[in-house]
Steps between C-alpha positions, in 0.01 A plus 500: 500500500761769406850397457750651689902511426750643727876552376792660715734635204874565630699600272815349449875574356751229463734455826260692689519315817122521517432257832184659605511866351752648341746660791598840317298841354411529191731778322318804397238433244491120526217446672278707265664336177439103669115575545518644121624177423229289671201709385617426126565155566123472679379710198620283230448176682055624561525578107501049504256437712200333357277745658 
């Protein structure tokens, strides 16, 4: 049996008003720099996996 994750990742700012997505654009550039973000964060976090 394999196992099998699934994760929604939203990012999130304080006061956002998130309710189900956020409601506005991202500004120019933010969208590239938030998935920078999460691919370190998922890079550093598979360097502590057991396997």
């Amino acid at each position: 049996m394999d196992a099998i994750s699934h994760v929604h990742i939203i990012p999130r700012t304080k006061g956002d008003g998130l309710k189900l997505w956020p409601q506005k654009p991202y500004a120019e550039g933010e969208f590239e720099k938030t998935g920078d973000k999460i691919r370190a964060s998922l890079q550093y976090a598979a360097q502590l996996l057991p396997w």
